[in-house]
N, C-alpha and C positions, 0 to 999 in steps of 0.2 A: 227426585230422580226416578228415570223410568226403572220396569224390571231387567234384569240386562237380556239385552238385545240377542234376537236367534239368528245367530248368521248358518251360512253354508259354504262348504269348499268343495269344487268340482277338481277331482283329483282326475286329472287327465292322462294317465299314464299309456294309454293308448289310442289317445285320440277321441274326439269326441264328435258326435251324428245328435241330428235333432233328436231322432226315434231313441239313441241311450241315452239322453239326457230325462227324457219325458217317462222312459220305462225306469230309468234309477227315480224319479217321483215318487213314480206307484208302486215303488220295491220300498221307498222311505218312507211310507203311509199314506199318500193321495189316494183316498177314494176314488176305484174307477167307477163309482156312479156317480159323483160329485164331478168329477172329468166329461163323463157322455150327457151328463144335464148341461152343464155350461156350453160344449163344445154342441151343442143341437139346439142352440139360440142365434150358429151362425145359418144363416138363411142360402141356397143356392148351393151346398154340396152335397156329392152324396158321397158316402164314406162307412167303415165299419171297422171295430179295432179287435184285433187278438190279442189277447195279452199273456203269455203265460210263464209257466215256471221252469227254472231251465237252475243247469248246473254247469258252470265252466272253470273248469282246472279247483273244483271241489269247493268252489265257491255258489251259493245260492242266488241266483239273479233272477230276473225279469227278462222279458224279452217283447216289444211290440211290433205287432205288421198293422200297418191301416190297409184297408182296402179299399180299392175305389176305381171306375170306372177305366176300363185301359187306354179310352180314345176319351182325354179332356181336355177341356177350353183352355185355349192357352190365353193367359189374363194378362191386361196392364198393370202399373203398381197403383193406377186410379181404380182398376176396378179391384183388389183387394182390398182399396181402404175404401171404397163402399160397402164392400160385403162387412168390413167390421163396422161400419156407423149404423149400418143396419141392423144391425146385432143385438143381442142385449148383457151383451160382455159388459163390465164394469168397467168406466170411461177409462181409469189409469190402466187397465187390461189392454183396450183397445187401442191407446195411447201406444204405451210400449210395445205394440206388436203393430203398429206401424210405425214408426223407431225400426224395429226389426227389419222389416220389409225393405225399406225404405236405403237404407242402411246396404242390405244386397242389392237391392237395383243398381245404387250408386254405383257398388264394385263390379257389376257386371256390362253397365255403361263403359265405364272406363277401361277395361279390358277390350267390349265391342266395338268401343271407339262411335259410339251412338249416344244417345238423350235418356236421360233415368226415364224421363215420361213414354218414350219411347220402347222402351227394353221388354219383350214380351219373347219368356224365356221358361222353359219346364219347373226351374227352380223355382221359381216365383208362384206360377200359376197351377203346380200340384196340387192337387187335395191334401196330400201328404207331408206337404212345407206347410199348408198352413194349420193342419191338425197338430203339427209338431212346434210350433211355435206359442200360439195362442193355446197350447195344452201346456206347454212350459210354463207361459206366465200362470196363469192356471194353478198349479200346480205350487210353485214358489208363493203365490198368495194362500191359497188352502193350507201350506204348511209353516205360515206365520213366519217366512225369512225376510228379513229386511234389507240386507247385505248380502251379495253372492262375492267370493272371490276364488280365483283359478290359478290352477297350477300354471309354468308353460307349456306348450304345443309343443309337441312331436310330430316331426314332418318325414311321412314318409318317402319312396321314391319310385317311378316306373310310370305307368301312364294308364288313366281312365276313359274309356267310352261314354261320352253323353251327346244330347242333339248336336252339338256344333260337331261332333267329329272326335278323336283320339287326343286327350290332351295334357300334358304332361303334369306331373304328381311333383308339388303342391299344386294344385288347380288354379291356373291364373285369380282367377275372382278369390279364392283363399287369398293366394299372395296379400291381394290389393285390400283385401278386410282385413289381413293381419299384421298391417303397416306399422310400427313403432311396440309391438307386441312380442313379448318371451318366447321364442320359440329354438328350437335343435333337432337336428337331424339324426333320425333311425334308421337303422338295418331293414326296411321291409317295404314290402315292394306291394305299400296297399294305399288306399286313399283313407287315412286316417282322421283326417278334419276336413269334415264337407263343408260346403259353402253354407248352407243353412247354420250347422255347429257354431262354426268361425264367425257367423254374424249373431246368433243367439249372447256368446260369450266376449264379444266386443262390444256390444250394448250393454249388457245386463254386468257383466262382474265390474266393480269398484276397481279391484289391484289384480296383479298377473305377477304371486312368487310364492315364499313355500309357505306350507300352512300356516295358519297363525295361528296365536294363544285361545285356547276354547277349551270347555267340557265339554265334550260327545254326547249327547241324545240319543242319536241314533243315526244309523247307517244305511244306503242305499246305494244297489248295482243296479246297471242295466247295461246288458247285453248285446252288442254288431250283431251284425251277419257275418262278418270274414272270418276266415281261420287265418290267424297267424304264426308266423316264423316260430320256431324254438319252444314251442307250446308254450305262447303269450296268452294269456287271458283277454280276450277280447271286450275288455266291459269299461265300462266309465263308473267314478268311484263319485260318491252323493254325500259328504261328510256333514252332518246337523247338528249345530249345537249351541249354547248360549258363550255371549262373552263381554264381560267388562270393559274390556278393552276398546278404544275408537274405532271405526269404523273406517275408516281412512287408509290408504296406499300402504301395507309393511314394506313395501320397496319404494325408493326412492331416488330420484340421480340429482347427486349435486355439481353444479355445473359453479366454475370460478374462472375470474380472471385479475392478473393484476395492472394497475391502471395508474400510471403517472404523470400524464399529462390530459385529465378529463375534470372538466370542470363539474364539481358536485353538484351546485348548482341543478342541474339536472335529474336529483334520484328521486326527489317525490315523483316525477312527471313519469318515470321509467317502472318505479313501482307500480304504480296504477298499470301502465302499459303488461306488465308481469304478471300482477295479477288476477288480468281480467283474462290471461290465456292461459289459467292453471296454474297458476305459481304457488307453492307451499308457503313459501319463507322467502324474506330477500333481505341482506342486510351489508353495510359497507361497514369497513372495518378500515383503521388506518396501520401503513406498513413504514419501514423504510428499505429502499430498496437500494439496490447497485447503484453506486458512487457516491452514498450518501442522500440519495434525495427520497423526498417523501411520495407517498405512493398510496394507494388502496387497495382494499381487497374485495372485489366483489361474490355474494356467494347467493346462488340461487338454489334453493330445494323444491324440487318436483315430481308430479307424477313421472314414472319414463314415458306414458303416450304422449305428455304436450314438449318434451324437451327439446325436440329439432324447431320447431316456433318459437320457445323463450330464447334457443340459443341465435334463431337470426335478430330477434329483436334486441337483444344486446350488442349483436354485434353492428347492425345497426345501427344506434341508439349512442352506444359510448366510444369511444375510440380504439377498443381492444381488437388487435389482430388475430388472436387464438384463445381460444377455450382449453380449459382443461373439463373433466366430466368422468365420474364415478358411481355408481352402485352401490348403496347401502341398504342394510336393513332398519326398521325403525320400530317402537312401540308406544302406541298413545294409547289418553284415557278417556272413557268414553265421559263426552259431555251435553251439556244443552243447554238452550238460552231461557231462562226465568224472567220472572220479574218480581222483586219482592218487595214487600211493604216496606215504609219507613216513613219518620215525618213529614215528609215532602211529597209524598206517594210513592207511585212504584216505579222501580228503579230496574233498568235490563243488566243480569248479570250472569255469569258461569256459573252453572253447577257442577261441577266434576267429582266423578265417583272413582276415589282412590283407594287404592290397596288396604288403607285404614279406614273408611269412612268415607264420607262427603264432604265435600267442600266448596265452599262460597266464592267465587274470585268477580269482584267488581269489573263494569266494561266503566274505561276511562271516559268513553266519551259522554255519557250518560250520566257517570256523574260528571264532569268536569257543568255541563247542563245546568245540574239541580244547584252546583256552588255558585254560579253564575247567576239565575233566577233570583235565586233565596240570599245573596250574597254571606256564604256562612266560607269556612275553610273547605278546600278538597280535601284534606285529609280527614277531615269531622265523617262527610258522606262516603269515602271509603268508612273508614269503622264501623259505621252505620250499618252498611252494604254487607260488610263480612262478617259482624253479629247479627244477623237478619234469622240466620237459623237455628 
């Protein structure tokens, strides 16, 4: 089993900007020379960062400005992902920050009611979107996080200036990146998750709910521009730290319906359907229902971003005329796939690191395989399989 896993929680209590995401880095140890070396193998910008030391409401933070030219080329989202293939970012670097990009054009397409290919817009084509982006990933890899997860979004209210004109707060393109996402409404009359933020933490975090189980490492602020209402602290909160625990959704929505006249028949065909669109868990359960008759219970656990998909394909799919659907919390343990020796060779199996120890848990299918081959018992190569360690 690996060492446990470094995750991070972006505690968003006031919103979140590319620039405090990437200053809370270099507030939680990113070398900004390891930042201005990476970020000066992208080719065609010119740019220059401040970084400094700031104190808000007697907390220690970071604060960054990039600089860069006032009158810039406003770019397609093909020429951004040439500027990274030209780069000499590291390909999953480059990957993922076009993910990113890519990801905003969409929402900004859909809003402009234009072509992703099409959308040549400030947000995109800043020097400042993309020093903030590709300085995140950056930064996330330099500090060995595996897993990002996020609090939810606070949306504030009132209305911002940018090229298209005066537009109302949450910022359409926000809205549209933060579809099926955590969010609640605040007292403050600011733009509290930019469209950059909103697409960094839609890509990049696993889950969107409240922190989860972890040791602290170490901690990192980074600091807005705005003053806010009530003497809020204007910073985004950088939480590091190791955990045992899986890696996976602490939130989850369990979606049910009960079903009386669907022929079962149907649930291998439906499972596969489930979970090829993000389905946690799916499993049919028998009921008896009103008048006596029998019935099922279906119950599906998922991310909450894929739930309104798994919920049409059910409904779809089986006979049921309504859902029920809820919100729970969960805790798993972190695992991975092996393969360990045995008479037959090696065999794919779970390793899971539990609160006691480690532990072995056979994949059925693999052995059901080696019993088949070898014609010996499937319960011989479980035993096999779970004294292996």
């Amino acid at each position: 089993m690996n060492a446990p896993t470094t995750i991070a929680y972006l505690d968003c209590f006031s919103g979140i900007s590319g620039d405090m995401f990437l200053a809370a880095l270099l507030h939680a140890g990113l070398p900004e020379s390891h930042l201005l070396e990476e970020l000066g193998t992208i080719e065609g910008i010119d740019f220059s960062l401040t970084v400094t030391d700031e104190i808000r409401c007697g907390i220690g933070c970071k604060q960054l400005t990039v600089h860069s030219p006032s009158q810039q080329q406003l770019r397609h989202i093909g020429d951004i992902r040439a500027l990274l293939e030209k780069s000499s970012l590291s390909s999953d670097i480059r990957e993922k920050a076009t993910a990113v990009f890519t990801r905003l054009a969409e929402a900004e397409a859909k809003v402009h009611n234009t072509s992703v290919e099409d959308v040549h817009f400030h947000e995109v084509g800043a020097v400042d979107s993309i020093i903030d982006i590709t300085g995140c990933l950056i930064g996330l890899k330099a500090l060995g996080i595996r897993h990002l997860l996020c609090s939810p979004l606070p949306m504030g209210h009132g209305f911002v200036d940018c090229a298209h004109g005066s537009l109302p707060l949450p910022a359409p393109a926000v809205c549209e990146l933060l579809r099926n996402t955590p969010v609640y409404g605040v007292q403050q009359q600011k733009e509290l998750v930019t469209p950059t933020g909103a697409a960094l933490v839609t890509e990049l975090a696993d889950s969107f709910a409240a922190m989860p189980p972890m040791s602290i490492s170490r901690t990192g602020y980074g600091a807005g521009t705005h003053t806010l209402a009530g003497n809020q602290p204007n910073l985004l909160r950088l939480i590091i730290g190791s955990s045992t625990v899986g890696s996976e959704s602490t939130l989850v929505e369990i979606i049910e319906t009960n079903l009386d006249d669907w022929n079962s028949e149907g649930f291998p065909y439906l499972c596969d359907l489930l979970f090829a669109k993000g389905a946690l868990d799916v499993s049919l359960s028998p009921l008896i229902m009103k008048k006596g008759r029998p019935g099922q219970l279906l119950r599906v656990i998922t991310d909450p971003a894929h739930g309104l998909e798994l919920k049409n394909i059910i409904l779809s799919e089986t006979t049921s005329i309504g859902l029920r659907f809820r919100r729970e919390e969960r805790m798993t343990l972190a695992r991975e796939t092996v393969l360990v020796d045995t008479p037959w060779g090696k065999v794919a199996a779970k390793e899971v690191q539990t609160p006691v120890g480690i532990s072995i848990y056979p994949e059925y299918e693999a052995c059901r395989r080696v019993a088949e081959e070898h014609q010996i018992p499937l319960a011989q190569v479980y035993h096999t399989v779970s004294r292996s360690r």
